[in-house]
C-alpha positions as CSV (number, residue, x, y, z in Angstrom):
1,X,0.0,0.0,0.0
2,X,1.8,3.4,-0.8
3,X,1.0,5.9,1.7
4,X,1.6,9.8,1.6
5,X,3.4,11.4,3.7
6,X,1.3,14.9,3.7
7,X,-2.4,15.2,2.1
8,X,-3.8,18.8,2.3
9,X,-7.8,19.2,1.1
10,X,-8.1,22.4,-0.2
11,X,-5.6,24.7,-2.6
12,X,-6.7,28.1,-1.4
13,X,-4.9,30.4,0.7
14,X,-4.3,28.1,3.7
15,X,-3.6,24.6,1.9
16,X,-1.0,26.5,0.0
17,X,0.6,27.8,2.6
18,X,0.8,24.8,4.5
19,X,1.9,22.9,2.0
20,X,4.5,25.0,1.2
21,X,6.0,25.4,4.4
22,X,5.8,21.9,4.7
23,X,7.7,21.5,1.4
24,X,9.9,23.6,2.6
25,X,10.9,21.7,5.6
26,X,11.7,18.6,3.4
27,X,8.3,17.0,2.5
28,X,5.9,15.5,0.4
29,X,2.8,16.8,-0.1
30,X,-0.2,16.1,-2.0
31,X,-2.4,19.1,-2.4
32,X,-6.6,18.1,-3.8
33,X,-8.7,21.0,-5.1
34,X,-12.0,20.0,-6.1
35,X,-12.2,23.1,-7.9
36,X,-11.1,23.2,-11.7
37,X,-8.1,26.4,-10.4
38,X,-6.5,27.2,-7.0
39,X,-6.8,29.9,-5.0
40,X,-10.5,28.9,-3.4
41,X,-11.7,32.4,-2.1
42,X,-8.7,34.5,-3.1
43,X,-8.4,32.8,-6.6
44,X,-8.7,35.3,-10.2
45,X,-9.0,34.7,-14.1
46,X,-9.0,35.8,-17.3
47,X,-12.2,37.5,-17.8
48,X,-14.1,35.9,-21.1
49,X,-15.0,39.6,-22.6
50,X,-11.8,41.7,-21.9
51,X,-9.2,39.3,-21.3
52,X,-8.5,41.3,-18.0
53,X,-7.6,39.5,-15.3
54,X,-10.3,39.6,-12.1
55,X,-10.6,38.5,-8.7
56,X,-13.2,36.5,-7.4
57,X,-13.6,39.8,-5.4
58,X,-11.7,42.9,-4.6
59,X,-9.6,41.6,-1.3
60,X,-7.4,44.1,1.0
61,X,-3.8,43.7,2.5
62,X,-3.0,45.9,5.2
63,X,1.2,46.3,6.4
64,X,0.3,44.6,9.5
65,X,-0.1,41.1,7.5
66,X,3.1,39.5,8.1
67,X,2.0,35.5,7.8
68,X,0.6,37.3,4.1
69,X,3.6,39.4,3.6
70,X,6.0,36.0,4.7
71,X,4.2,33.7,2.2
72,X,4.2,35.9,-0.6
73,X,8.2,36.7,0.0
74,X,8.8,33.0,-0.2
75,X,6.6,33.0,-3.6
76,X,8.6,36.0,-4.6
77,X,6.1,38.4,-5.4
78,X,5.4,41.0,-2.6
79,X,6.4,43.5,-4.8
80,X,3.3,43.1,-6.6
81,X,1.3,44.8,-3.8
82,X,0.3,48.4,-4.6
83,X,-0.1,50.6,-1.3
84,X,-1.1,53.3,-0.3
85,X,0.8,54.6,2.8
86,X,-0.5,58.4,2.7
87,X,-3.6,57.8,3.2
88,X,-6.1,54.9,4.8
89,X,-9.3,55.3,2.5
90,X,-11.5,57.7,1.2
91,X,-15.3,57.7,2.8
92,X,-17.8,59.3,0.6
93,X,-20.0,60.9,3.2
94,X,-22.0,63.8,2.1
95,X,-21.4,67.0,1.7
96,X,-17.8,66.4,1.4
97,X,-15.7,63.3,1.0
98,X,-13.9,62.6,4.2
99,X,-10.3,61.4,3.7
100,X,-9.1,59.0,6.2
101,X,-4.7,59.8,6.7
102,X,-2.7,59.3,9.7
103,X,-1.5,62.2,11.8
104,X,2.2,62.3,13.4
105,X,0.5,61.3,16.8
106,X,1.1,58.5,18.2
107,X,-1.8,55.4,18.2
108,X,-4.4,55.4,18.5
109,X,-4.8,58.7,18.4
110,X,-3.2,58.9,14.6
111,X,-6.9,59.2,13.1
112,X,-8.6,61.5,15.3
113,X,-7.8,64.8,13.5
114,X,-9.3,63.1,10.4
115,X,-12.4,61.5,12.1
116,X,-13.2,64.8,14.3
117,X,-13.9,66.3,10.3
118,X,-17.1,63.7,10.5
119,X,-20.2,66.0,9.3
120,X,-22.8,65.8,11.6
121,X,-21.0,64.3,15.0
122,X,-20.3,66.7,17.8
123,X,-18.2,66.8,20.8
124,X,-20.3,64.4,23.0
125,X,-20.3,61.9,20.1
126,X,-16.7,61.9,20.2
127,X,-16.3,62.0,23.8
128,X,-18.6,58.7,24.2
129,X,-16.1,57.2,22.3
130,X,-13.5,57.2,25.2
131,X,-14.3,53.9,27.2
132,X,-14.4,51.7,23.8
133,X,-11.0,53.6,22.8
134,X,-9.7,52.9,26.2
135,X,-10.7,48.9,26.4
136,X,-9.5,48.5,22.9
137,X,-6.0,49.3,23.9
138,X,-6.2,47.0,27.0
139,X,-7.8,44.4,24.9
140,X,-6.2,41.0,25.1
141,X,-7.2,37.5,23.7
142,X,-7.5,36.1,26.7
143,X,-10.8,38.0,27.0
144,X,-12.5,36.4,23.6
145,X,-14.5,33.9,25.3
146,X,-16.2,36.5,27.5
147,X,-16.8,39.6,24.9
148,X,-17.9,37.0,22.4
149,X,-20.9,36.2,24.3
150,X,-22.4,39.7,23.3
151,X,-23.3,41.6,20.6
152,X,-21.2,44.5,19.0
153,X,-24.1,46.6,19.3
154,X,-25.1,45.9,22.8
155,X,-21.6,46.5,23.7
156,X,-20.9,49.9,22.4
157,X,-24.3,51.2,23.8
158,X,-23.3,49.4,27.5
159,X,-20.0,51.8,27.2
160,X,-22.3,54.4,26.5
161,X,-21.6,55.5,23.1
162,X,-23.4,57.6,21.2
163,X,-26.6,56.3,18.7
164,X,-25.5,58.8,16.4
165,X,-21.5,57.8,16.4
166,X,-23.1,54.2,16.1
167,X,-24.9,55.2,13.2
168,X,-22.5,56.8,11.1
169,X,-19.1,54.6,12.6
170,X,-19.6,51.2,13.7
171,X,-22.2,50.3,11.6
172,X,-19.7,51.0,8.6
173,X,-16.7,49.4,10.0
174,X,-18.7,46.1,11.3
175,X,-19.8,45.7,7.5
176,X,-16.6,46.1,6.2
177,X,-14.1,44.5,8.7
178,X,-16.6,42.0,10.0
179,X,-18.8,41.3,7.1
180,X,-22.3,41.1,9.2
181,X,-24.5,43.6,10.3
182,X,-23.5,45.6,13.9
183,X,-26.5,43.5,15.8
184,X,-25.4,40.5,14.8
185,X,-21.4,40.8,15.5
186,X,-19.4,39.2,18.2
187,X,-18.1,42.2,20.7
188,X,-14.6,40.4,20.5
189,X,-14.2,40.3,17.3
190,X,-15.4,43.6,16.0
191,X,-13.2,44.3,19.4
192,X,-9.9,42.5,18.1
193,X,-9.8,44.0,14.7
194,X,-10.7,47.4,16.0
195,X,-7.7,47.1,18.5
196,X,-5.2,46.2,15.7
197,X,-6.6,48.5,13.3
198,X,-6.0,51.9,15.6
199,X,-2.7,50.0,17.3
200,X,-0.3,50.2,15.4
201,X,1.7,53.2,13.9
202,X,0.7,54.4,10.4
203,X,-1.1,50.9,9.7
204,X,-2.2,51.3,5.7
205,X,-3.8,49.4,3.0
206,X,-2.7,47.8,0.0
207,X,-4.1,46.2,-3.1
208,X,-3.1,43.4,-6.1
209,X,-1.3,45.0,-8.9
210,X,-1.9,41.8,-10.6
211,X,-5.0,39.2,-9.6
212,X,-4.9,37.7,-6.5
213,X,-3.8,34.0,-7.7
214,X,-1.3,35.4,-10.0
215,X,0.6,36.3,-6.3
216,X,1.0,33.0,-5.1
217,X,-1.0,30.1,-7.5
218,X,1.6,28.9,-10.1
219,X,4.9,29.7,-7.9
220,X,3.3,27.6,-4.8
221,X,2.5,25.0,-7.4
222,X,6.1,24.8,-8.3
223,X,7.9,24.8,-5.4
224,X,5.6,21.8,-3.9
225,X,5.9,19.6,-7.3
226,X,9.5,20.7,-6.9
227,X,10.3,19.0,-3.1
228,X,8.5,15.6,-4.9
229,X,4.9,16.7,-3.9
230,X,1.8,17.1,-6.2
231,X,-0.7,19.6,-6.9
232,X,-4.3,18.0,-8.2
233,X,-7.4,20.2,-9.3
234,X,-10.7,18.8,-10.3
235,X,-10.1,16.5,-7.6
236,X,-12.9,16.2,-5.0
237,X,-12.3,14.2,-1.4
238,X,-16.0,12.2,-0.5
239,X,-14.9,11.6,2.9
240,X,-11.8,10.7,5.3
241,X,-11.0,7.6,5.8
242,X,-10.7,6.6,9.4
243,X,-9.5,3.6,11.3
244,X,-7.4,4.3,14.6
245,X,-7.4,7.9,13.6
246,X,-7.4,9.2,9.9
247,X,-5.7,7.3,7.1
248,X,-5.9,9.2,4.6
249,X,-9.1,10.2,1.8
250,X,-11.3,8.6,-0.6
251,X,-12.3,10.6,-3.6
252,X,-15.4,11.2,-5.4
253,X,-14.7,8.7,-8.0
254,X,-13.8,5.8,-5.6
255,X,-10.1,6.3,-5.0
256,X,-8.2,5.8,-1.9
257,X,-5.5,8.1,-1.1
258,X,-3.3,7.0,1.8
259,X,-1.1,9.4,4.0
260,X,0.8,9.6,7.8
261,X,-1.0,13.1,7.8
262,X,-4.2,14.7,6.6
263,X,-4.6,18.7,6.6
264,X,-8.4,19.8,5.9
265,X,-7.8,23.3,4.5
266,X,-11.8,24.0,3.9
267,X,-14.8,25.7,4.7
268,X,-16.3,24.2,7.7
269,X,-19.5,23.1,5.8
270,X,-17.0,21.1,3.4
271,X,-15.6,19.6,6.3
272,X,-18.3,18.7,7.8
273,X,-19.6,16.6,4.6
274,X,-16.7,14.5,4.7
275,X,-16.6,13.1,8.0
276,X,-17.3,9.9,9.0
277,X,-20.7,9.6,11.1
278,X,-18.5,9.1,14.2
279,X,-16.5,12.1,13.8
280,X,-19.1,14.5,13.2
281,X,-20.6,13.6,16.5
282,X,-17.6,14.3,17.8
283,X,-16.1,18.6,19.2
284,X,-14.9,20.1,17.5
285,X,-16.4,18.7,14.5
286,X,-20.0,18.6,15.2
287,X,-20.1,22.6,15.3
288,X,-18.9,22.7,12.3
289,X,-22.1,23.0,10.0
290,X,-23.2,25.7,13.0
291,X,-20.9,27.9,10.8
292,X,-22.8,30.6,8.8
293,X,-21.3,31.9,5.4
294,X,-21.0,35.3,4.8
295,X,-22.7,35.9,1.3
296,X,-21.1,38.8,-1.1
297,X,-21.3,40.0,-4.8
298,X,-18.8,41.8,-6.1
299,X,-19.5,43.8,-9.3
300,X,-17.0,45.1,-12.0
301,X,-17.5,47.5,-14.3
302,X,-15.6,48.6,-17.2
303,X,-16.4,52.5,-18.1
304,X,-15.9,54.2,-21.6
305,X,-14.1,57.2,-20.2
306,X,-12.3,58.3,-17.1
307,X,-14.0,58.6,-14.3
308,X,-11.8,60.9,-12.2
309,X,-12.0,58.7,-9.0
310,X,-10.0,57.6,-5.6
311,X,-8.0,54.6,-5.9
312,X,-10.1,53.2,-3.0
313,X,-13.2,54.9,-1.3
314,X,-16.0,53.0,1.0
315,X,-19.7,54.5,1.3
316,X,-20.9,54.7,5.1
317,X,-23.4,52.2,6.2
318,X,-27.0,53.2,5.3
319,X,-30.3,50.7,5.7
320,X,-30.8,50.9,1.9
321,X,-27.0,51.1,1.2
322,X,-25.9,47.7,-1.5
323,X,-22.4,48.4,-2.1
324,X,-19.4,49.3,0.5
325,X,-15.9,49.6,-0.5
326,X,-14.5,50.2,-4.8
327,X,-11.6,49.9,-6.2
328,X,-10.3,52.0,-9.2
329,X,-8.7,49.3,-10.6
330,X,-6.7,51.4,-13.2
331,X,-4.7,52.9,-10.5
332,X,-3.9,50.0,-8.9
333,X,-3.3,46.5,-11.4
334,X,0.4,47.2,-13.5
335,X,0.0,48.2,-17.2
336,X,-3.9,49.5,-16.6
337,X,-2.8,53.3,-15.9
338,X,-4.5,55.5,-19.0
339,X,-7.3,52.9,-19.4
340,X,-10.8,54.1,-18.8
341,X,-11.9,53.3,-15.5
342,X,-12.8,49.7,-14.8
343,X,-14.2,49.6,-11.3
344,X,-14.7,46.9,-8.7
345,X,-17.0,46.5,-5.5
346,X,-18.5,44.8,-2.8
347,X,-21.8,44.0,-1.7
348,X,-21.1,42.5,2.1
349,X,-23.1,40.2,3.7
350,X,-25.2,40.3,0.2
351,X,-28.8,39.4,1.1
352,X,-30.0,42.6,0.9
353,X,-30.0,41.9,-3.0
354,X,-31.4,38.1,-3.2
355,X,-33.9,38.4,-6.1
356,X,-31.9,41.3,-7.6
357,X,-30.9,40.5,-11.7
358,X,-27.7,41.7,-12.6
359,X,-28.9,44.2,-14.4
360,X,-30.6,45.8,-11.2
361,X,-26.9,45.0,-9.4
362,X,-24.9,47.3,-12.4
363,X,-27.7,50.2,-12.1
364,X,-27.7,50.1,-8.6
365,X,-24.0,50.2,-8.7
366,X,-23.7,52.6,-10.9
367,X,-25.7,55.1,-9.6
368,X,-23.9,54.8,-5.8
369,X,-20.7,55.2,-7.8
370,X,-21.8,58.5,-9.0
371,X,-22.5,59.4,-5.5
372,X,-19.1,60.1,-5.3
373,X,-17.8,60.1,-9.0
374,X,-20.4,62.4,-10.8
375,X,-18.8,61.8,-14.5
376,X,-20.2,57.7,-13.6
377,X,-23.7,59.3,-14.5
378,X,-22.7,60.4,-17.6
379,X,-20.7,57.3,-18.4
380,X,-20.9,54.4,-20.4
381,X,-20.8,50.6,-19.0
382,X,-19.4,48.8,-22.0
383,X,-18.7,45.5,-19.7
384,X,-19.9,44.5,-16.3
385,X,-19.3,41.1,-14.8
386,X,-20.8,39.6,-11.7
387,X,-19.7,37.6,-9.5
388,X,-22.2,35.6,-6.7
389,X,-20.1,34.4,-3.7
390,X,-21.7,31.7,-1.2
391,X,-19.3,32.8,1.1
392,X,-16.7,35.8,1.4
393,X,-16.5,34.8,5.3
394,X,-17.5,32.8,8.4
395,X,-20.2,35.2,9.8
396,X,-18.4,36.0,13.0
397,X,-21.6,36.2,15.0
398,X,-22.2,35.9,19.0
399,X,-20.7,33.1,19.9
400,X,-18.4,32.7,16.5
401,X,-14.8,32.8,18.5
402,X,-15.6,30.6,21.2
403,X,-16.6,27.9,18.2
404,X,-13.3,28.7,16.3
405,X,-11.3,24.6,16.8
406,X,-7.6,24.9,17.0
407,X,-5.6,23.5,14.3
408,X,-4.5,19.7,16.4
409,X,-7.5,17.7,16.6
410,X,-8.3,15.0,19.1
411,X,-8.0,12.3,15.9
412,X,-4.6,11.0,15.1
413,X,-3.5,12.5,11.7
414,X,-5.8,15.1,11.4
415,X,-5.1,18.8,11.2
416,X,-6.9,22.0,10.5
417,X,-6.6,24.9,8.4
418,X,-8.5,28.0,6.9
419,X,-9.5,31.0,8.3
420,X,-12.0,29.8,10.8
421,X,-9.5,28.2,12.8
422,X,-8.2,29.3,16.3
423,X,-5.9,32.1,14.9
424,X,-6.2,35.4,17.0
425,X,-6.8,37.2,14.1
426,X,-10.1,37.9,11.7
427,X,-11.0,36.0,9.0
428,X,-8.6,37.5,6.5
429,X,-6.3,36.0,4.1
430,X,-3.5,36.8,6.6
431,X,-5.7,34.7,8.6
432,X,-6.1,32.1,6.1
433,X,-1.8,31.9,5.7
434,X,-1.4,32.0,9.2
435,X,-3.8,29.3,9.7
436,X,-2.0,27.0,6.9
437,X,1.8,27.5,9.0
438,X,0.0,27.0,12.2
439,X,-1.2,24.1,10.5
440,X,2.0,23.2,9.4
441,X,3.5,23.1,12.4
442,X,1.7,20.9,14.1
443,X,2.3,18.5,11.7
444,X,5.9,18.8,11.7
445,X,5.6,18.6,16.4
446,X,4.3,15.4,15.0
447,X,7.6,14.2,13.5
448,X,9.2,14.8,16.0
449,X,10.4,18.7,15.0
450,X,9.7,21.8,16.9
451,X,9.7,24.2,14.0
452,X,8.2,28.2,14.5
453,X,6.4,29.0,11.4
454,X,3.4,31.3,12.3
455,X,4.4,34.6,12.6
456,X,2.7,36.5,15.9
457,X,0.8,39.9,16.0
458,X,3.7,42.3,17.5
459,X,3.1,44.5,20.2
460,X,1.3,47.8,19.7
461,X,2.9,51.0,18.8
462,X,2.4,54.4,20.7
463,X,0.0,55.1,23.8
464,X,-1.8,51.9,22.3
465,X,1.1,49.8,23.5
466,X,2.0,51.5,26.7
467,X,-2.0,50.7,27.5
468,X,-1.8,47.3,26.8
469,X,1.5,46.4,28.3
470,X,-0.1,47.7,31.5
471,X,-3.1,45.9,31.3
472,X,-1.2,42.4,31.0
473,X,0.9,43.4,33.6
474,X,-1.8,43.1,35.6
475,X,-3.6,40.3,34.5
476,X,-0.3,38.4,34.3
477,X,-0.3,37.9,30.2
478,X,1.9,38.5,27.4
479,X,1.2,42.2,26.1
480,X,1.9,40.7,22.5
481,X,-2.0,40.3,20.6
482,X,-1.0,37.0,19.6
């Protein structure tokens, strides 16, 4: 019987990475995508109309990804990462846009002149702000369990924030950051990524100057085929195969695939169809299908002029509001500078627009664009493409963190990866990396070899990090996020 030494389900974000570090380290792996291409929910093509190359959806780097930044060293394109240091984004609140930039003070303070510009907030507004600003500092992840047993919502109104700072803040940044609505949001981790966002000096934003899988598809493929491994698309697993603890996987067309190690590097809900009976029954595993998907539609748009626009500007939250963040994606993708504008956006936690053709999706779009970019009235849509996600993200709800399984399982052989694992960050694709080396190396501890793959949240910078380090002081923690 020939047996594997390494199978990873999934080629995404987090298979590759794990399977690259573990190539890395002198192994075999076998990588199965059931999916025709790799790259899962970060993956891009050749559009059929324009031969442009798109993402599934427009995704965001920020300078604080270093598992992201790591892995796409290794692949040897971080260069291919258009930032933009000077300024966070643009919001397009009415009468006047509201550019977001960093002051020289130190965090979390680095925002504040921008944010005190807000049209329609007023001192009390700001000043209700102070006990969230002040537990976000001292916020540490040994707290999760607690906060995530409340709402976002109920949370910033128990710390006495302001309905109107509410309205025109938080509801934004929990459907951008968080990709569910403010009510529905888990206090820790609207909590967590508001910490990290306002800890750390200058933090900034950054985009794909070519599609996503072109960062990391092809060059992960290589260096796994190159340490003896394989990469296998169009391959689906129909279940584990389990005796004393997993064996390996059979696939959809009746093959058995034997291995020392199995990595699951998918969705929960895929998961969760592939396990035997007995191991669904079983924690973490029979939580898994508890797991809601964050729905999302992104739309692009290819213009017949110019439009004149920001590289990247959000719309604030709104009850009627479809789209959130865009993306000029002439200044941002190599060689597309001089084009007429080709646009991209995002319609979080999408089912607001269930029923909705996507005809009404581009005229809907097109008209909150010009809310911002007049000349989009005026302009022509020679090409719009859209693209229906079942899921951007785990929905991280009440309750969502404490759910989150760690990457050993109780079951010889089998490890976990993707962005719903145990990783002390959001659901991000530096989530999804840092998932795949924590991943990684645990099978590696294993063998028998104590390797340090994952790359940890530093400290924060500023006030922000004098805050925090007192506040594990005292409860006897390391001040580092994790």
């Amino acid at each position: 019987m020939n047996q594997e030494q390494v199978v990873v389900i999934g080629g995404g974000l987090a298979g590759l990475s794990c399977a690259v570090a573990l190539a890395d380290q002198g192994l075999k792996v076998t990588v199965l995508e059931a999916a025709p291409g790799l790259g899962g929910r970060a993956s891009s093509w050749a559009e059929a109309n324009t031969g442009d190359v798109v993402d599934i959806g427009p995704h965001i780097f920020h300078s604080e990804y270093h598992n992201m930044t790591a892995f796409l060293e290794r692949m040897g394109t971080s260069r291919l990462i258009t930032w933009q240091p000077r300024k966070v984004l643009t919001i397009a609140s009415k009468p006047d846009a509201l550019p977001l930039k960093h002051a020289p003070l130190p965090p979390p303070l680095s925002l504040m002149p921008s944010i005190l510009k807000a049209p329609g907030l007023h001192l009390e507004d700001y000043l209700s702000m102070a006990k969230v600003a002040m537990r976000g500092m001292e916020f540490g992840e040994e707290e999760v369990d607690k906060l995530d047993a409340e709402s976002a919502l109920d949370f910033l109104r128990r710390k006495g924030v302001s309905e109107d700072l509410i309205d025109w803040w938080w509801r934004f940044a929990a459907m951008v950051v968080t990709n569910v609505p403010l009510e529905r949001c888990s206090a820790a981790s609207l909590l967590r990524i508001h910490a990290q966002l306002s800890g750390y000096r200058e933090l900034h934003f950054g985009f794909g100057a070519v599609g996503l899988g072109e960062l990391y598809t092809d060059q992960a493929t290589k260096i796994i085929e190159d340490a003896g491994g394989r990469v296998l698309t169009g391959t689906k697993v129909a279940s584990l195969l389990l005796d004393r603890g997993v064996d390996g996987v059979l696939l959809e067309d009746g093959t058995k695939i034997f291995a020392e190690t199995v990595v699951s590097a998918v969705p929960p809900q895929q998961l969760f169809e592939m396990l035997p009976p007995s191991l669904a029954a079983q924690a973490p595993f029979a939580l898994c299908d508890s797991f809601e998907p964050s729905p999302y539609i992104s739309c692009y748009l290819w213009f017949d002029r110019e439009l004149k626009t920001e590289r990247f500007f959000s719309h604030l939250w709104s009850p009627r509001r479809l789209n959130y963040d865009f993306y000029d994606l002439c200044q941002i993708r190599h060689g597309w500078q001089g084009r007429p504008t080709v646009i991209a956006s995002n319609i979080i936690y999408s089912h607001r627009a269930q029923g909705m053709s996507d005809e009404d999706i581009v005229r809907e779009t097109i008209g909150e664009i010009s809310e911002f970019a007049p000349l989009a009235a005026q302009a022509k849509v020679v090409h719009a493409d859209i693209h229906r996600i079942t899921m951007a993200i785990p929905c991280p709800t009440v309750g969502f963190e404490r759910k989150r399984p760690a990457a050993r399982t109780s079951v010889p052989g089998l490890m976990l990866a993707g962005d719903w694992t145990r990783t002390h960050v959001a659901c991000t694709m530096e989530g999804a990396v840092k998932s795949g080396f924590t991943a990684a190396e645990q099978v590696l501890a294993e063998r028998g070899q104590d390797v340090q793959l994952a790359i940890p949240s530093r400290e924060y910078d500023g006030i922000a990090g004098m805050v925090r380090n007192a506040a594990a002081g005292k409860r006897g923690v390391s001040p580092a996020p994790e």
